[in-house]
C-alpha positions, 0 to 999 in steps of 0.5 A: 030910780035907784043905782047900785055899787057895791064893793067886795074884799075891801079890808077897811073897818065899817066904821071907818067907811061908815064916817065918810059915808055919813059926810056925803050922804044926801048930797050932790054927786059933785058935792060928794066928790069934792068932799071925798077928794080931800080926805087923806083916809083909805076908807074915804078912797075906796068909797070914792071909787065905789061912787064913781062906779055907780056913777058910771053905772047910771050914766052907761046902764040907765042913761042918766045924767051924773049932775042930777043925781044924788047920794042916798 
């Protein structure tokens, strides 16, 4: 099954998001936390918010459980 955040008005570049996006993809939900927390980078604090908003998504929506899932 397949969860979803997306988030909306964020003036941060693409590029600058996508660089982050690329350290946690296909990794672990704690993984991609524990990388996303020590960036400095704005980019890298709003896709650590919108990780967590799927992340509450899945948990409260779809009864899954946040240690087996993953980024895609």
């Amino acid at each position: 099954m397949e969860v979803r955040a997306v988030a909306k008005w964020v003036r941060t570049g693409p590029r600058k998001v996508r660089r982050y996006a690329d350290l946690i993809r296909g990794r672990s939900i704690a993984d991609a936390r524990a990388i996303l927390g020590v960036q400095s980078s704005p980019a890298a604090a709003v896709l650590r918010k919108t990780l967590e908003s799927a992340v509450a998504n899945a948990e409260n929506n779809h009864d899954l459980d946040a240690e087996d899932l993953k980024v895609l």
